[in-house]
C-alpha positions as CSV (number, residue, x, y, z in Angstrom):
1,X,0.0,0.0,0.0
2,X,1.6,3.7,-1.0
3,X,2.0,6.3,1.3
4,X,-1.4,8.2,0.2
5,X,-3.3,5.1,0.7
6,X,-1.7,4.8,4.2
7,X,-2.4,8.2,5.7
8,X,-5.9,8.3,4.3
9,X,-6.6,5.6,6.3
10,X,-5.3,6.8,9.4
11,X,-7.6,9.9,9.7
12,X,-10.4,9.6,11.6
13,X,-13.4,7.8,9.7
14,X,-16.7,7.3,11.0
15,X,-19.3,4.7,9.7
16,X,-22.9,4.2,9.9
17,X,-24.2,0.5,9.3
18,X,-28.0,0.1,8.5
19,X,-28.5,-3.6,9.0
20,X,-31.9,-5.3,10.6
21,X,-29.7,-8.2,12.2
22,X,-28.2,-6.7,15.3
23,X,-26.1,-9.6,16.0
24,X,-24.2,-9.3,12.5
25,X,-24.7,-5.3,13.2
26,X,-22.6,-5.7,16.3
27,X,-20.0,-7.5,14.2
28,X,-19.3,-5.4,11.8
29,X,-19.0,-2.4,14.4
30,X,-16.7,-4.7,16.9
31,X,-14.4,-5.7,13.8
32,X,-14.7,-2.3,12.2
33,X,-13.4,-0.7,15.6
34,X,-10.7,-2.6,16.2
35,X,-9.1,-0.9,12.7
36,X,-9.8,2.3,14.1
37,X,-13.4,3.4,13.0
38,X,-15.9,5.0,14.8
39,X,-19.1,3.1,14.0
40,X,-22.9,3.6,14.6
41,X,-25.3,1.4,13.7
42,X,-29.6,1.3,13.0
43,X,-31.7,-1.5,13.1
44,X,-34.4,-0.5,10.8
45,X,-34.4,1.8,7.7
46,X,-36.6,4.4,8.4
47,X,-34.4,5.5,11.6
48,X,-31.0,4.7,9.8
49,X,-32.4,6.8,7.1
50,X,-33.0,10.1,9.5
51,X,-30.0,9.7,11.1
52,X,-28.3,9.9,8.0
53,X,-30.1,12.8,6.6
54,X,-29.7,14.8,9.8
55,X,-25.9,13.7,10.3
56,X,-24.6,12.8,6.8
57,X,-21.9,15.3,7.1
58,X,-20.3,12.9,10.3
59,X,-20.2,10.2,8.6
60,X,-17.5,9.1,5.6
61,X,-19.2,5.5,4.8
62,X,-22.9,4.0,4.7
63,X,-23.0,0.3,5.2
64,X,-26.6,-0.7,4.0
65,X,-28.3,-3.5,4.3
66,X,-30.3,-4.0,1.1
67,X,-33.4,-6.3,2.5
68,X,-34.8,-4.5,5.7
69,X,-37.9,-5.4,6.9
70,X,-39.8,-1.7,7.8
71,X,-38.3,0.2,4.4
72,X,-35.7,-1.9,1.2
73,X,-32.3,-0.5,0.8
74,X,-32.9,0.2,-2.8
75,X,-35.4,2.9,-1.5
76,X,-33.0,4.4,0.8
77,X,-30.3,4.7,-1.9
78,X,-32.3,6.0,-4.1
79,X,-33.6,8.5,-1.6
80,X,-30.2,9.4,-0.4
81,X,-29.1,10.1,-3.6
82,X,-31.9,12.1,-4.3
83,X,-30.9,14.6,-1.4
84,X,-27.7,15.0,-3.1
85,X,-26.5,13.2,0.0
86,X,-22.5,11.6,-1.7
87,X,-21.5,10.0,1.0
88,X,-20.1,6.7,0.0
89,X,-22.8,3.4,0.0
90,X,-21.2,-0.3,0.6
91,X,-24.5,-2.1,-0.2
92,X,-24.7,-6.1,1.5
93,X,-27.7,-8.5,0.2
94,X,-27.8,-12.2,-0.1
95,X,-29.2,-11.9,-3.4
96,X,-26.8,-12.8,-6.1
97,X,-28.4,-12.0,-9.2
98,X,-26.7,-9.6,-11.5
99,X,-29.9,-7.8,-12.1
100,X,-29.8,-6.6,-8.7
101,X,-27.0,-5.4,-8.5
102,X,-26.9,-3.5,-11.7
103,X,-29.9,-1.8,-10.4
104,X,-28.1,-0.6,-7.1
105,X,-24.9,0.6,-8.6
106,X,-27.5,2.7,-11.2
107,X,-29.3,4.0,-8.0
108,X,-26.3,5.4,-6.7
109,X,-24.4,2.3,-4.5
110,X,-20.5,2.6,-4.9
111,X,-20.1,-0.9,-4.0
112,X,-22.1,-4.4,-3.5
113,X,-21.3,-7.5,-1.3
114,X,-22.9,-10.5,-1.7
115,X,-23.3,-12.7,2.1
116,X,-21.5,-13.9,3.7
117,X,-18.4,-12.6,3.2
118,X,-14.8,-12.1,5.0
119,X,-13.8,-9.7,7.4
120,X,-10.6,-8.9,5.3
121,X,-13.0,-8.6,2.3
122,X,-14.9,-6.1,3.8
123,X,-12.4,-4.0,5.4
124,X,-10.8,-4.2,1.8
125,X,-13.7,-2.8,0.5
126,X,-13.8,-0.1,3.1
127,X,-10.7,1.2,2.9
128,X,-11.2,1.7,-1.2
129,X,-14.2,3.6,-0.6
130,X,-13.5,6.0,2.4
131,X,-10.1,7.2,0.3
132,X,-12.1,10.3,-0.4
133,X,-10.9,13.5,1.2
134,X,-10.1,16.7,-1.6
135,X,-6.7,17.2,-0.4
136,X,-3.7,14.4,1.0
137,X,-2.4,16.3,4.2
138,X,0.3,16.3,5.6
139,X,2.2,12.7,7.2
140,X,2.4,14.7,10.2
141,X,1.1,16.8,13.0
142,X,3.2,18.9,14.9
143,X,2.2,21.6,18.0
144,X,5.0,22.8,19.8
145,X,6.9,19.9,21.1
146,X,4.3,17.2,20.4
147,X,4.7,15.1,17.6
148,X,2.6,12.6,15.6
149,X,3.2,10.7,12.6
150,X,0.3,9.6,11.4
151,X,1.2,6.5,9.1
152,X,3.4,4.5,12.0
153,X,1.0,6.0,14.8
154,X,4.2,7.1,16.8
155,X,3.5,9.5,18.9
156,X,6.5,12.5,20.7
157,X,6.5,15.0,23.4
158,X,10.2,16.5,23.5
159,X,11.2,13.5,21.5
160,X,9.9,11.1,24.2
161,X,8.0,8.8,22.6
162,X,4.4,7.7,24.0
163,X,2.8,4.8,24.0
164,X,-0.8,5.4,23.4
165,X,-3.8,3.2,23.3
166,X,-5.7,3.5,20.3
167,X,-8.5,5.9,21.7
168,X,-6.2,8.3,23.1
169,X,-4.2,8.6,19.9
170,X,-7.8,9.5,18.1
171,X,-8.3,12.0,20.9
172,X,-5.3,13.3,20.5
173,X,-4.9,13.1,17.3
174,X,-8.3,15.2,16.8
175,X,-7.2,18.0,19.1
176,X,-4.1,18.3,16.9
177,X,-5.9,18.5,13.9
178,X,-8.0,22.0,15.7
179,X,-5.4,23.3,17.8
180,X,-5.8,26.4,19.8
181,X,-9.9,25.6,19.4
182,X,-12.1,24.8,22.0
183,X,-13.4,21.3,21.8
184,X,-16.7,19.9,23.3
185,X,-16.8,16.8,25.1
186,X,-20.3,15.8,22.8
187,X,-17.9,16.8,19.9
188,X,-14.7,14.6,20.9
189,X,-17.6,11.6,21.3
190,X,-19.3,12.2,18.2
191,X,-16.3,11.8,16.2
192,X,-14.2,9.4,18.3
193,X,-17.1,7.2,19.7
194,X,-20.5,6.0,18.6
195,X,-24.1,8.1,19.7
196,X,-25.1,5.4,21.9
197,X,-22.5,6.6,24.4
198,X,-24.1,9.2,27.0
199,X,-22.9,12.5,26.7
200,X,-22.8,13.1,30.4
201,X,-20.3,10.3,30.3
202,X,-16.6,11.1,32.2
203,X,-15.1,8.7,28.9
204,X,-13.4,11.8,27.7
205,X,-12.2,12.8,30.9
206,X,-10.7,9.2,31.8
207,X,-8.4,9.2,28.5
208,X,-7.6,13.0,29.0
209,X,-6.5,12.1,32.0
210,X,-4.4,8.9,31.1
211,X,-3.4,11.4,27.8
212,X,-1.7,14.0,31.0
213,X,-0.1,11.4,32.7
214,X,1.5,10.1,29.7
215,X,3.1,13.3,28.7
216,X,3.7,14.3,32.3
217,X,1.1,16.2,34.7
218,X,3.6,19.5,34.9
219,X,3.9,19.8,31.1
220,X,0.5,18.7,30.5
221,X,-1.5,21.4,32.6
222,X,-1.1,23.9,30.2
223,X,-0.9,21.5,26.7
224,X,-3.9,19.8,27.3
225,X,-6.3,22.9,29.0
226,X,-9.8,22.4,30.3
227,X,-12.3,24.8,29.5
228,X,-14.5,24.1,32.5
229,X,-18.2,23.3,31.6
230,X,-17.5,23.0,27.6
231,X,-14.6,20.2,26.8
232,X,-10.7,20.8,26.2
233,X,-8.0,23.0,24.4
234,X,-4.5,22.1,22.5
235,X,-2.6,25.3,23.6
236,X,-0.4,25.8,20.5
Protein backbone atom coordinates (compact mmCIF):
# COMPACT_ATOMS: atom_id res chain seq x y z
CA UNK A 1 0.00 0.00 0.00
CA UNK A 2 1.64 3.75 -1.04
CA UNK A 3 2.01 6.25 1.34
CA UNK A 4 -1.38 8.22 0.21
CA UNK A 5 -3.28 5.14 0.75
CA UNK A 6 -1.67 4.81 4.18
CA UNK A 7 -2.44 8.22 5.67
CA UNK A 8 -5.89 8.35 4.33
CA UNK A 9 -6.57 5.55 6.26
CA UNK A 10 -5.26 6.77 9.40
CA UNK A 11 -7.60 9.90 9.70
CA UNK A 12 -10.44 9.61 11.59
CA UNK A 13 -13.37 7.79 9.71
CA UNK A 14 -16.73 7.30 10.99
CA UNK A 15 -19.29 4.70 9.66
CA UNK A 16 -22.89 4.16 9.87
CA UNK A 17 -24.15 0.52 9.30
CA UNK A 18 -27.99 0.14 8.54
CA UNK A 19 -28.52 -3.56 8.99
CA UNK A 20 -31.85 -5.35 10.55
CA UNK A 21 -29.74 -8.20 12.18
CA UNK A 22 -28.22 -6.74 15.34
CA UNK A 23 -26.13 -9.65 15.98
CA UNK A 24 -24.16 -9.28 12.48
CA UNK A 25 -24.71 -5.32 13.15
CA UNK A 26 -22.57 -5.74 16.32
CA UNK A 27 -19.99 -7.51 14.18
CA UNK A 28 -19.32 -5.44 11.80
CA UNK A 29 -19.00 -2.38 14.42
CA UNK A 30 -16.74 -4.71 16.94
CA UNK A 31 -14.44 -5.70 13.81
CA UNK A 32 -14.73 -2.32 12.21
CA UNK A 33 -13.41 -0.66 15.59
CA UNK A 34 -10.71 -2.60 16.20
CA UNK A 35 -9.14 -0.91 12.70
CA UNK A 36 -9.84 2.29 14.09
CA UNK A 37 -13.38 3.37 13.01
CA UNK A 38 -15.95 5.00 14.85
CA UNK A 39 -19.13 3.11 14.01
CA UNK A 40 -22.90 3.60 14.62
CA UNK A 41 -25.32 1.45 13.68
CA UNK A 42 -29.58 1.30 13.03
CA UNK A 43 -31.67 -1.54 13.09
CA UNK A 44 -34.36 -0.45 10.83
CA UNK A 45 -34.41 1.80 7.67
CA UNK A 46 -36.62 4.36 8.39
CA UNK A 47 -34.39 5.48 11.63
CA UNK A 48 -31.04 4.70 9.76
CA UNK A 49 -32.42 6.81 7.08
CA UNK A 50 -32.96 10.05 9.46
CA UNK A 51 -29.99 9.66 11.08
CA UNK A 52 -28.28 9.93 7.95
CA UNK A 53 -30.12 12.77 6.59
CA UNK A 54 -29.73 14.78 9.77
CA UNK A 55 -25.87 13.65 10.27
CA UNK A 56 -24.58 12.81 6.81
CA UNK A 57 -21.87 15.29 7.07
CA UNK A 58 -20.28 12.95 10.33
CA UNK A 59 -20.20 10.15 8.63
CA UNK A 60 -17.47 9.12 5.59
CA UNK A 61 -19.21 5.50 4.81
CA UNK A 62 -22.89 4.04 4.73
CA UNK A 63 -22.97 0.28 5.20
CA UNK A 64 -26.64 -0.72 4.01
CA UNK A 65 -28.28 -3.47 4.27
CA UNK A 66 -30.33 -4.04 1.10
CA UNK A 67 -33.35 -6.28 2.49
CA UNK A 68 -34.81 -4.50 5.72
CA UNK A 69 -37.89 -5.43 6.91
CA UNK A 70 -39.77 -1.74 7.77
CA UNK A 71 -38.25 0.18 4.35
CA UNK A 72 -35.67 -1.86 1.16
CA UNK A 73 -32.27 -0.51 0.81
CA UNK A 74 -32.85 0.22 -2.80
CA UNK A 75 -35.36 2.92 -1.45
CA UNK A 76 -32.98 4.38 0.75
CA UNK A 77 -30.32 4.67 -1.85
CA UNK A 78 -32.30 6.05 -4.07
CA UNK A 79 -33.64 8.51 -1.58
CA UNK A 80 -30.20 9.41 -0.39
CA UNK A 81 -29.08 10.12 -3.64
CA UNK A 82 -31.95 12.09 -4.34
CA UNK A 83 -30.90 14.61 -1.42
CA UNK A 84 -27.65 14.99 -3.10
CA UNK A 85 -26.46 13.20 0.01
CA UNK A 86 -22.48 11.62 -1.67
CA UNK A 87 -21.45 10.03 1.05
CA UNK A 88 -20.11 6.65 0.03
CA UNK A 89 -22.85 3.43 0.04
CA UNK A 90 -21.23 -0.31 0.60
CA UNK A 91 -24.52 -2.09 -0.24
CA UNK A 92 -24.73 -6.06 1.54
CA UNK A 93 -27.66 -8.54 0.24
CA UNK A 94 -27.79 -12.19 -0.06
CA UNK A 95 -29.17 -11.87 -3.45
CA UNK A 96 -26.77 -12.77 -6.05
CA UNK A 97 -28.38 -11.96 -9.18
CA UNK A 98 -26.73 -9.63 -11.52
CA UNK A 99 -29.88 -7.76 -12.11
CA UNK A 100 -29.77 -6.57 -8.66
CA UNK A 101 -26.96 -5.42 -8.50
CA UNK A 102 -26.85 -3.47 -11.66
CA UNK A 103 -29.89 -1.83 -10.43
CA UNK A 104 -28.12 -0.60 -7.09
CA UNK A 105 -24.92 0.55 -8.64
CA UNK A 106 -27.47 2.66 -11.21
CA UNK A 107 -29.32 4.02 -8.01
CA UNK A 108 -26.26 5.43 -6.67
CA UNK A 109 -24.42 2.27 -4.45
CA UNK A 110 -20.50 2.61 -4.93
CA UNK A 111 -20.06 -0.89 -4.02
CA UNK A 112 -22.08 -4.36 -3.51
CA UNK A 113 -21.33 -7.50 -1.31
CA UNK A 114 -22.94 -10.50 -1.72
CA UNK A 115 -23.26 -12.69 2.11
CA UNK A 116 -21.54 -13.85 3.73
CA UNK A 117 -18.40 -12.60 3.16
CA UNK A 118 -14.81 -12.12 5.02
CA UNK A 119 -13.78 -9.72 7.45
CA UNK A 120 -10.57 -8.95 5.29
CA UNK A 121 -13.03 -8.58 2.29
CA UNK A 122 -14.91 -6.10 3.81
CA UNK A 123 -12.42 -4.04 5.44
CA UNK A 124 -10.77 -4.17 1.80
CA UNK A 125 -13.75 -2.77 0.49
CA UNK A 126 -13.84 -0.08 3.05
CA UNK A 127 -10.74 1.24 2.86
CA UNK A 128 -11.20 1.69 -1.16
CA UNK A 129 -14.24 3.60 -0.56
CA UNK A 130 -13.52 5.97 2.42
CA UNK A 131 -10.14 7.20 0.26
CA UNK A 132 -12.07 10.27 -0.37
CA UNK A 133 -10.94 13.45 1.15
CA UNK A 134 -10.11 16.66 -1.57
CA UNK A 135 -6.69 17.15 -0.41
CA UNK A 136 -3.74 14.39 0.96
CA UNK A 137 -2.36 16.29 4.21
CA UNK A 138 0.33 16.29 5.59
CA UNK A 139 2.18 12.75 7.19
CA UNK A 140 2.36 14.69 10.19
CA UNK A 141 1.15 16.82 13.02
CA UNK A 142 3.20 18.95 14.92
CA UNK A 143 2.21 21.65 18.01
CA UNK A 144 5.02 22.84 19.78
CA UNK A 145 6.92 19.93 21.13
CA UNK A 146 4.28 17.17 20.43
CA UNK A 147 4.71 15.13 17.56
CA UNK A 148 2.58 12.62 15.62
CA UNK A 149 3.21 10.69 12.58
CA UNK A 150 0.31 9.64 11.39
CA UNK A 151 1.22 6.52 9.15
CA UNK A 152 3.37 4.48 11.98
CA UNK A 153 0.96 6.02 14.80
CA UNK A 154 4.17 7.14 16.82
CA UNK A 155 3.48 9.55 18.91
CA UNK A 156 6.50 12.52 20.71
CA UNK A 157 6.51 14.95 23.41
CA UNK A 158 10.17 16.46 23.48
CA UNK A 159 11.24 13.52 21.54
CA UNK A 160 9.88 11.14 24.21
CA UNK A 161 8.02 8.77 22.62
CA UNK A 162 4.45 7.66 24.04
CA UNK A 163 2.82 4.84 23.98
CA UNK A 164 -0.84 5.44 23.37
CA UNK A 165 -3.84 3.24 23.33
CA UNK A 166 -5.70 3.54 20.28
CA UNK A 167 -8.54 5.89 21.74
CA UNK A 168 -6.16 8.33 23.06
CA UNK A 169 -4.20 8.57 19.86
CA UNK A 170 -7.77 9.52 18.06
CA UNK A 171 -8.31 11.98 20.87
CA UNK A 172 -5.33 13.33 20.49
CA UNK A 173 -4.91 13.12 17.32
CA UNK A 174 -8.35 15.15 16.77
CA UNK A 175 -7.22 18.03 19.14
CA UNK A 176 -4.15 18.28 16.94
CA UNK A 177 -5.87 18.51 13.90
CA UNK A 178 -7.96 21.95 15.73
CA UNK A 179 -5.38 23.29 17.84
CA UNK A 180 -5.79 26.45 19.77
CA UNK A 181 -9.88 25.64 19.39
CA UNK A 182 -12.12 24.78 22.03
CA UNK A 183 -13.45 21.26 21.82
CA UNK A 184 -16.67 19.93 23.31
CA UNK A 185 -16.81 16.79 25.09
CA UNK A 186 -20.27 15.81 22.81
CA UNK A 187 -17.93 16.81 19.85
CA UNK A 188 -14.75 14.60 20.88
CA UNK A 189 -17.61 11.57 21.26
CA UNK A 190 -19.25 12.15 18.19
CA UNK A 191 -16.28 11.77 16.16
CA UNK A 192 -14.22 9.39 18.25
CA UNK A 193 -17.08 7.22 19.72
CA UNK A 194 -20.49 5.99 18.62
CA UNK A 195 -24.10 8.13 19.66
CA UNK A 196 -25.06 5.35 21.94
CA UNK A 197 -22.47 6.60 24.36
CA UNK A 198 -24.13 9.23 27.03
CA UNK A 199 -22.93 12.48 26.70
CA UNK A 200 -22.83 13.08 30.41
CA UNK A 201 -20.30 10.27 30.32
CA UNK A 202 -16.59 11.11 32.20
CA UNK A 203 -15.05 8.67 28.89
CA UNK A 204 -13.35 11.77 27.75
CA UNK A 205 -12.15 12.83 30.89
CA UNK A 206 -10.72 9.20 31.79
CA UNK A 207 -8.43 9.16 28.54
CA UNK A 208 -7.57 12.97 29.03
CA UNK A 209 -6.46 12.13 32.04
CA UNK A 210 -4.35 8.94 31.11
CA UNK A 211 -3.42 11.42 27.79
CA UNK A 212 -1.74 14.01 30.96
CA UNK A 213 -0.07 11.41 32.66
CA UNK A 214 1.50 10.10 29.67
CA UNK A 215 3.10 13.29 28.72
CA UNK A 216 3.71 14.31 32.29
CA UNK A 217 1.11 16.23 34.70
CA UNK A 218 3.55 19.55 34.86
CA UNK A 219 3.93 19.75 31.12
CA UNK A 220 0.51 18.71 30.52
CA UNK A 221 -1.49 21.43 32.61
CA UNK A 222 -1.10 23.92 30.19
CA UNK A 223 -0.94 21.53 26.70
CA UNK A 224 -3.92 19.81 27.31
CA UNK A 225 -6.29 22.91 28.95
CA UNK A 226 -9.84 22.36 30.31
CA UNK A 227 -12.32 24.82 29.53
CA UNK A 228 -14.51 24.07 32.53
CA UNK A 229 -18.25 23.33 31.62
CA UNK A 230 -17.46 22.95 27.56
CA UNK A 231 -14.61 20.22 26.83
CA UNK A 232 -10.66 20.79 26.17
CA UNK A 233 -8.01 22.95 24.36
CA UNK A 234 -4.53 22.09 22.52
CA UNK A 235 -2.58 25.33 23.63
CA UNK A 236 -0.41 25.77 20.55
Amino acid sequence: MNLSLKLLESIIMKILIIEDDERLAKMLKTALEKEGYAVDYMTTGEKGERRLEVHHQDYNLLILDLMLPDKDGLDICRNVRAKNIDIPILVLSGKTDIKDKVSLLDTGADDYMVKPFSSEELMARVRMLVRRPPAIPSQKLEVDDLTMDLISRKVCYKKKELKLSLKEFRLLEYLMWHPNQVIGRDQLIDNIWDFDFDSFSNVVDVHMKNLRKKIGKKNAVNLLETVRGVGYRLNA
